[in-house]
N, C-alpha and C positions, 0 to 999 in steps of 0.2 A: 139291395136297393133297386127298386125298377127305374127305368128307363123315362124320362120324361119321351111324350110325342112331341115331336117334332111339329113345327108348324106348317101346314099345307101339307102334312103327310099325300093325303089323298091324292090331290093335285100334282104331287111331285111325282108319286107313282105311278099316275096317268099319260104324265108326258114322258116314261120310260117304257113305255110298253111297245119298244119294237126291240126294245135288246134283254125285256123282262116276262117269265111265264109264271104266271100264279096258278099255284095250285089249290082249288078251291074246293078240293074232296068236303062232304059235310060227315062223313062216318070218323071219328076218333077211334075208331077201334082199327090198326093200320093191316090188321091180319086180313080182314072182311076187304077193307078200301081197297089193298092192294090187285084185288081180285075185278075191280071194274076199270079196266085199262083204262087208260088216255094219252096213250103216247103221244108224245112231243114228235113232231114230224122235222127232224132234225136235217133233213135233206133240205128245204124248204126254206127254215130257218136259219140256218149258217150260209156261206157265199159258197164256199169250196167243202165236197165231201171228203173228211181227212178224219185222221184218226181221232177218238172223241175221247178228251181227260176231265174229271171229275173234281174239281177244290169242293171238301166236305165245308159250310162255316167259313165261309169268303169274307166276313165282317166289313168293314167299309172298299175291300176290294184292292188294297195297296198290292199284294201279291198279284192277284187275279190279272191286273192290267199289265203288269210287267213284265209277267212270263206271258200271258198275249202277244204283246211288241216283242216280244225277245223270241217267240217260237208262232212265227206266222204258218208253218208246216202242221200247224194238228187245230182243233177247235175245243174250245175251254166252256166245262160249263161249270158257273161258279153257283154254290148252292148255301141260302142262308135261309133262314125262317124268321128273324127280326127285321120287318120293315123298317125300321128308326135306323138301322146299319145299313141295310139292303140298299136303300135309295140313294145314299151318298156314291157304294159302291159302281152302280148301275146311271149315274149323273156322270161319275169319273169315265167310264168306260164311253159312255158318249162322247164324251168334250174329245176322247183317245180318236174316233170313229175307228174302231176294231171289228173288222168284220169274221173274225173267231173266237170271239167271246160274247158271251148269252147269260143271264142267270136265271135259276130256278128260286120262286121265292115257296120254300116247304122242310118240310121234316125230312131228316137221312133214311127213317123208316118206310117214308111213304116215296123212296125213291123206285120201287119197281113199277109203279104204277104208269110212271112216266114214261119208260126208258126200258126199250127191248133186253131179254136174256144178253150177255157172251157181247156189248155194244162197246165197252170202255177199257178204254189200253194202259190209264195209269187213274190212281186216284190220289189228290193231297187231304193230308189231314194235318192244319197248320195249326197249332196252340189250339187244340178243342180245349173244352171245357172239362177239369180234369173230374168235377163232383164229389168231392173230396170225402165223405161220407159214403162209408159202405154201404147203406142202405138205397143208396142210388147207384151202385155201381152199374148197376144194368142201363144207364141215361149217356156212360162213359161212348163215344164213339168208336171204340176199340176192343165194348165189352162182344164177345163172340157170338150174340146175337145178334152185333151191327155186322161185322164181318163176314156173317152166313149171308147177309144180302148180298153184301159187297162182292163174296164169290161169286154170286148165280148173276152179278152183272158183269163181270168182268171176263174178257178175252183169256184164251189161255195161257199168252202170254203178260200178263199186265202185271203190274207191280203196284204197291200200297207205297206212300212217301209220308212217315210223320214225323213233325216236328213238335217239342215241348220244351217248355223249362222245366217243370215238374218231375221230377224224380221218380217218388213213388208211383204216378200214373204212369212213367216211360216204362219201369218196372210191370206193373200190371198189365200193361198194353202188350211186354214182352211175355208175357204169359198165356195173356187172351190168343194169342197168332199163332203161338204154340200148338195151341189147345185147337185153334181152327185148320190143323195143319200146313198151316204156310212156313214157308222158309225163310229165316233171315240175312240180311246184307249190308254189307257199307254201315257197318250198326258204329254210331260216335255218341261218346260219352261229353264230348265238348267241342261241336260242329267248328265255331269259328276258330280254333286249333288246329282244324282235324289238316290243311291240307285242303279240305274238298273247294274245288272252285266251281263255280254258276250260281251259287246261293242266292236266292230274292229274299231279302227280307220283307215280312212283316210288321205293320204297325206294333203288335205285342215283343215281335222279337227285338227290333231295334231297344224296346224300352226295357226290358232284362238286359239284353245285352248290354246296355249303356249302364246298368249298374253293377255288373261284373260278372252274372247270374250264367250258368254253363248252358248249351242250347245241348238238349239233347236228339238224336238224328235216327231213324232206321227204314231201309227199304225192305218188305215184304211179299212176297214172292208164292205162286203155288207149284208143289211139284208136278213138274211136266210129267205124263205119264206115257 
């Protein structure tokens, strides 16, 4: 089902544009795009120069601000590509005034466009979209075509953070990271079980969880060489 627009879409994203960067590449083709730079001048934009964490798919941004106010030491950038979520997200984060949180409104593909080689110390991937049909697995966030970027942006010490209900995608995802050489860690088969404590829930997560639904958890890692 698509998404109805929102009313004053426009207008609402207008008056978010100190804590919002649209990425307004016109190539669809992300291979060519990503070759006409436009970095985001991240020094400039953020208050304090601190280590910079990536939320893939921030949706209306309930995570994104919490670990903000929860972690004023690093600057978050929350990245979505649906306006009709983005805008709530990036309203909530005003009303916070959080001076280390930003979002990118774009594709995960068209992330190097923006954003220098070796710049990002952790990346979240909170309930992506699992695409449950093989013939879109390549759309998966964790298929290891998303993860070859993710390498060439990532610090050599950074870590991958996902979280899902999904099964067979946590599965898959365990496979794809495999396959991109990463290493795994803290891997839970049913987070709110597991022990682990600092969890920020998610709008998605709270609502599996409240139905009994197992959260599944893993941090990913490259080998130091």
């Amino acid at each position: 089902m698509r998404m109805r627009k929102k009313k004053h879409l426009l207008e609402r994203l207008e008056a978010v544009t100190d804590v919002l960067y649209i990425s307004d590449c016109d190539d669809r083709n992300f291979n060519t795009a990503i070759l006409q730079k436009d970095y985001i001048d991240l020094d400039a934009w953020f208050e304090k120069k601190q280590p910079l964490y990536l939320e893939i798919g921030c949706g209306k941004g309930k995570f994104a601000v919490e670990y903000a106010k929860s972690h004023p030491e690093i600057n978050l950038l929350a990245v979505e590509k649906t306006p009709n979520v983005l805008v709530s997200a990036c309203e909530a984060a005003q009303a916070e005034n959080l001076p280390n949180l930003r979002f990118l409104k774009g594709g995960a593909e068209y992330l190097e466009r923006h954003l220098h080689p070796n710049s990002v110390s952790r990346i979240f991937l909170n309930f992506s979209c699992p695409f449950p049909k093989n013939s879109y697995a390549s759309h998966r966030l964790t298929h290891v075509g998303f993860l070859e970027i993710y390498k060439r942006l990532m610090t050599p010490e950074a870590e991958i953070h996902q979280k899902t209900d999904n099964m067979h995608f946590f599965e898959f995802s365990i496979e794809q990271f495999t396959q991109a050489g990463f290493c795994l860690q803290n891997v839970s088969l049913d987070l709110h079980n597991s022990g682990f404590e600092g969890n920020i829930m998610t709008e998605y997560e709270k609502r599996f969880t409240d139905l009994g639904q197992p959260i599944y958890r893993l941090e990913a890692v490259l080998p130091q060489k």
